[in-house]
Residue frames as a rotation matrix with the C-alpha (Angstrom) as fourth column:
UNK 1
-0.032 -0.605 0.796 92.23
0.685 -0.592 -0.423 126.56
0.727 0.532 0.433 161.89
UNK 2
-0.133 -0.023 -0.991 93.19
0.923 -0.367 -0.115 129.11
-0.361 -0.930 0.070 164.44
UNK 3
0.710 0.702 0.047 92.39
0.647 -0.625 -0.436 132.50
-0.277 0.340 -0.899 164.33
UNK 4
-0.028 -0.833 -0.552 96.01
-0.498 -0.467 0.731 134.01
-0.867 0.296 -0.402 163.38
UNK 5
-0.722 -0.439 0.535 96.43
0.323 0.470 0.821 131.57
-0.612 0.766 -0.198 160.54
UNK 6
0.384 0.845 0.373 93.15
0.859 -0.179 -0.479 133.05
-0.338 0.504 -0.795 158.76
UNK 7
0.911 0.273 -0.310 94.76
0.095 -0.869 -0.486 135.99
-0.402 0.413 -0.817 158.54
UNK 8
-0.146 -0.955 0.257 97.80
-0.046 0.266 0.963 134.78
-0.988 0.128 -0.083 157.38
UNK 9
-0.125 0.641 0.757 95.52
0.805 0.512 -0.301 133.18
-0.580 0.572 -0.580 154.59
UNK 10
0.585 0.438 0.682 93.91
0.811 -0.312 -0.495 136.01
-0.004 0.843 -0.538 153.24
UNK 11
0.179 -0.783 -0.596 97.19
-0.429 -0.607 0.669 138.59
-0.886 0.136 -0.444 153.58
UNK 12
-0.503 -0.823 0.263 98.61
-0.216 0.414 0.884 136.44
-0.837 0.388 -0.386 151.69
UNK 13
0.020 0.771 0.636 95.50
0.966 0.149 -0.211 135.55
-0.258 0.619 -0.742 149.10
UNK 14
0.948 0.279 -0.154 94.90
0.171 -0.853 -0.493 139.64
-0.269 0.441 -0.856 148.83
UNK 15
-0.085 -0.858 -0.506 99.26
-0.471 -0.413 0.779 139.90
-0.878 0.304 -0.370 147.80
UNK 16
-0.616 -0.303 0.727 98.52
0.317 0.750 0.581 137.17
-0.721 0.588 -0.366 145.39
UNK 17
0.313 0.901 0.300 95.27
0.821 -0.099 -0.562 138.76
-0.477 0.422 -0.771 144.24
UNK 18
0.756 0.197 -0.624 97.54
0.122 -0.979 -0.162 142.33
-0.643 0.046 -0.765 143.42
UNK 19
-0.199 -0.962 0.189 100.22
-0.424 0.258 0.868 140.87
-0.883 0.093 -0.459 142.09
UNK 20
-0.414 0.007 0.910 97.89
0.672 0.677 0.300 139.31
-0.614 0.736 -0.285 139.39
UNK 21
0.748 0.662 0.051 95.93
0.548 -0.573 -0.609 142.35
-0.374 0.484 -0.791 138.68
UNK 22
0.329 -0.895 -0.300 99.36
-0.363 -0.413 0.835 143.66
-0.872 -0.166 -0.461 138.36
UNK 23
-0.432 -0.279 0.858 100.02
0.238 0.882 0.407 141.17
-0.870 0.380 -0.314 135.69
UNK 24
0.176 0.730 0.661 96.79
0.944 0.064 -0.323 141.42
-0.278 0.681 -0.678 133.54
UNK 25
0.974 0.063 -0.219 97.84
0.014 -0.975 -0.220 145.65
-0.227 0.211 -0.951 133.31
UNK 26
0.558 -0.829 -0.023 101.49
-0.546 -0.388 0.743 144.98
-0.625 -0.402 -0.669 132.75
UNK 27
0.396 0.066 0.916 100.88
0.361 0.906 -0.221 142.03
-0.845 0.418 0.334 130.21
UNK 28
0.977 0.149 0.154 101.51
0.181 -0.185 -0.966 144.33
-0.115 0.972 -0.207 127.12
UNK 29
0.437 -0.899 -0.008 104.97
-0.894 -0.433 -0.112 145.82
0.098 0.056 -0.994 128.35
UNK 30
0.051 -0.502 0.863 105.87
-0.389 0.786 0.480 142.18
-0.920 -0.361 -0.155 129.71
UNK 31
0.381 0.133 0.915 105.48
0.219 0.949 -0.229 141.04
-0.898 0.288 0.332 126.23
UNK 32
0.985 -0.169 -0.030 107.26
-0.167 -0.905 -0.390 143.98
0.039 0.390 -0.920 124.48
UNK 33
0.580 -0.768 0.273 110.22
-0.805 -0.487 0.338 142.94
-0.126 -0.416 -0.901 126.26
UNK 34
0.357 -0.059 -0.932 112.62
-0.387 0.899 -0.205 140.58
0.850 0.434 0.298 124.58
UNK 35
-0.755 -0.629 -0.186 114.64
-0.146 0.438 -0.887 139.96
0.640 -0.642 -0.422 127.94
UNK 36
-0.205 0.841 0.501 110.87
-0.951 -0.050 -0.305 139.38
-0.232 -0.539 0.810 129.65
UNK 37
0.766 0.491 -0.415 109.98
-0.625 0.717 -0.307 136.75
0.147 0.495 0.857 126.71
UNK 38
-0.015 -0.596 -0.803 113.70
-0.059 0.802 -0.594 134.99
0.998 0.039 -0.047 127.06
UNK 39
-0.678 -0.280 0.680 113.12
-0.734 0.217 -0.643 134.61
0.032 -0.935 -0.352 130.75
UNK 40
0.269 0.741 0.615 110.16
-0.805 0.524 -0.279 133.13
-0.529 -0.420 0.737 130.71
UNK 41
0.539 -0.537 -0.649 111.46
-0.385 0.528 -0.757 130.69
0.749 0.658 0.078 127.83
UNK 42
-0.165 -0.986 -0.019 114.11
-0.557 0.110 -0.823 129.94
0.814 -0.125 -0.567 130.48
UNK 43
0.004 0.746 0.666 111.33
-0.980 0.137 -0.147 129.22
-0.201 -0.652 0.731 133.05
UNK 44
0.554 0.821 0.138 109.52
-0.780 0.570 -0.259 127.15
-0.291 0.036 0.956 131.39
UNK 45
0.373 -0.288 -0.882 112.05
-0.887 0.170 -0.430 125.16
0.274 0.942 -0.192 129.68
UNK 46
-0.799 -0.522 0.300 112.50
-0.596 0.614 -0.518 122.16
0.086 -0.592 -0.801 132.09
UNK 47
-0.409 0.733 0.543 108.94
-0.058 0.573 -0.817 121.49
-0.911 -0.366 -0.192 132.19
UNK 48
0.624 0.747 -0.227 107.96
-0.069 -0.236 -0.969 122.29
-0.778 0.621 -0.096 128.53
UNK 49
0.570 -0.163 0.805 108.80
0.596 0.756 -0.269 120.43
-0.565 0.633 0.529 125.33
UNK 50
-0.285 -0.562 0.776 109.43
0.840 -0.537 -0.081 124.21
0.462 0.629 0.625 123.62
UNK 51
-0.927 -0.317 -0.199 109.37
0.367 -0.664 -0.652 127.27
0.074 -0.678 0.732 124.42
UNK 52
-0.064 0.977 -0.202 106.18
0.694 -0.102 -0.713 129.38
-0.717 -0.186 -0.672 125.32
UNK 53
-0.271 0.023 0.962 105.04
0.799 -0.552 0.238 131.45
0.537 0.834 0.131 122.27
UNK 54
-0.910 -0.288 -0.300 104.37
0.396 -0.819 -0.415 135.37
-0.126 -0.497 0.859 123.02
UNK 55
-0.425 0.905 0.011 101.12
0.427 0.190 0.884 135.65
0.798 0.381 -0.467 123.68
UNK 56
-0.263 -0.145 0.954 99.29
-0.612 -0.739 -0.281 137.48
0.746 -0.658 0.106 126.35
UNK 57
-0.859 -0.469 0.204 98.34
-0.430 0.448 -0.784 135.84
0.276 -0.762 -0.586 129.45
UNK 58
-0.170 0.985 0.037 94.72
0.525 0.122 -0.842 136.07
-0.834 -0.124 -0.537 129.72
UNK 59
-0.422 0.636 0.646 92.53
0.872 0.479 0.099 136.61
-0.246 0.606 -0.757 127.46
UNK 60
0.650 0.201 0.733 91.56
0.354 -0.933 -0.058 140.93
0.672 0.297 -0.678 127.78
UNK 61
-0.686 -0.563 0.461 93.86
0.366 -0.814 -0.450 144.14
0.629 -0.140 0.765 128.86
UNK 62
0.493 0.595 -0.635 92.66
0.851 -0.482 0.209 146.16
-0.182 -0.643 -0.744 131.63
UNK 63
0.090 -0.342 0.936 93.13
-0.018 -0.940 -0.341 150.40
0.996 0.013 -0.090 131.23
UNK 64
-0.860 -0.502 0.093 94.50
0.118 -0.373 -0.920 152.45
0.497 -0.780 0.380 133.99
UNK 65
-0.062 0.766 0.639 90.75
-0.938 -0.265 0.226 153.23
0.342 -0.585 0.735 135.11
UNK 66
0.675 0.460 -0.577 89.70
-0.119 0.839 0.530 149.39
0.728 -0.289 0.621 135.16
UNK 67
0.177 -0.894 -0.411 92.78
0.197 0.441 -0.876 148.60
0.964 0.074 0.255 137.11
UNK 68
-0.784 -0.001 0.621 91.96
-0.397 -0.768 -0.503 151.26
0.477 -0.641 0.602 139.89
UNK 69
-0.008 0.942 -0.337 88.58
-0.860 0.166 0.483 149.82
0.511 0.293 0.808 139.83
UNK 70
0.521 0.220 -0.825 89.77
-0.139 0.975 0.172 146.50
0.842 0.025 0.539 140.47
UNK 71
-0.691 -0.615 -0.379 92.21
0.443 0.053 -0.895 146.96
0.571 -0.787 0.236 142.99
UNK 72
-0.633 0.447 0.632 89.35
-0.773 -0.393 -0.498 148.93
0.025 -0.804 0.595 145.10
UNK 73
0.479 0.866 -0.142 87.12
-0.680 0.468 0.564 146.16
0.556 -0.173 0.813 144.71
UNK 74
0.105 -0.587 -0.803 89.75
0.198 0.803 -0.562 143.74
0.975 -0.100 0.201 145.78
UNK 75
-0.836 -0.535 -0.123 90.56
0.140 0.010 -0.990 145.64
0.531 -0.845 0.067 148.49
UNK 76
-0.055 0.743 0.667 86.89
-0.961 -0.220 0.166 146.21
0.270 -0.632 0.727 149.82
UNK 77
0.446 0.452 -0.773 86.64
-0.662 0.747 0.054 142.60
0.602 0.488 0.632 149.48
UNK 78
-0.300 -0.675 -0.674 89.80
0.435 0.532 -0.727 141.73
0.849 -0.511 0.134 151.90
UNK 79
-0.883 0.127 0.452 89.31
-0.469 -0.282 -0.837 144.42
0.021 -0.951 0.309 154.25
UNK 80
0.402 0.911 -0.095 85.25
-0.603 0.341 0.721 142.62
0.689 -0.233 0.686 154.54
UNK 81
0.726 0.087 -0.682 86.62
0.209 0.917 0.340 139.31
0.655 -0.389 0.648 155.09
UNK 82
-0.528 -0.750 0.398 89.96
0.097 -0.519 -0.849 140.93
0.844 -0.410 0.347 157.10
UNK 83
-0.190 0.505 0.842 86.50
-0.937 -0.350 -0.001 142.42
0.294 -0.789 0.540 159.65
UNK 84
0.563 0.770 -0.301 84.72
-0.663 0.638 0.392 139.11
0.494 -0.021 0.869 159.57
UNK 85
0.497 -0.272 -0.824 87.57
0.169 0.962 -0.216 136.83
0.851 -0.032 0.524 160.33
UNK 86
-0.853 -0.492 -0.173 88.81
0.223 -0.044 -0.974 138.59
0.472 -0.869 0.147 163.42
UNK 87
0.069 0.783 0.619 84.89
-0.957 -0.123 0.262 138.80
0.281 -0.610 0.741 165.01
UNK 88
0.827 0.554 -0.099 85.06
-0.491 0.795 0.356 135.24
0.276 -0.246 0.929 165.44
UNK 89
-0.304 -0.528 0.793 87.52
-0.630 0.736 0.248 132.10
-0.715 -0.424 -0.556 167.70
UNK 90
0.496 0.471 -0.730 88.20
-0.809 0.557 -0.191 129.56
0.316 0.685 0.657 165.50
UNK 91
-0.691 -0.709 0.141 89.62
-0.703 0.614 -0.359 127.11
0.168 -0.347 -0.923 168.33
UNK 92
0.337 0.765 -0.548 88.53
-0.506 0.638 0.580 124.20
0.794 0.082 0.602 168.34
């Protein structure tokens, strides 16, 4: 793996990582909404027998504090590996 594509990697891992916390705080309005619940229905409906029932996604709700919380941990967490993976050549 070269040393650009690493950070390609985890850009792209920390958009994926905000985009769910995003999700897990946004789950209650996303499921509020009937034109949310008949997309996804529309999604799924090629791969799935019936539709998906309204339900939340996971399993607990994050508040506005936790949410903050998590996104700073996330982001200490990229910018670490972000330092770590440009100290080192990963040509082989």
């Amino acid at each position: 793996m070269q040393h650009r594509d690493m950070r390609k990697v985890l850009s792209r891992l920390y958009v994926l990582a905000l985009l769910f916390i995003g999700l897990i705080y946004m789950q209650d309005a996303i499921l509020a909404d009937p034109d949310a619940i008949a997309t996804l229905n529309n999604a799924t409906s090629e791969f799935a027998s019936s539709p998906i029932p309204a339900q939340s996604f996971v399993g607990f709700h994050l508040s506005g504090e936790s949410a903050v919380i998590a996104l700073i941990i996330v982001t200490i967490f990229f910018g670490f590996a972000w330092r770590v993976s440009r100290s080192g050549s990963y040509e082989m």
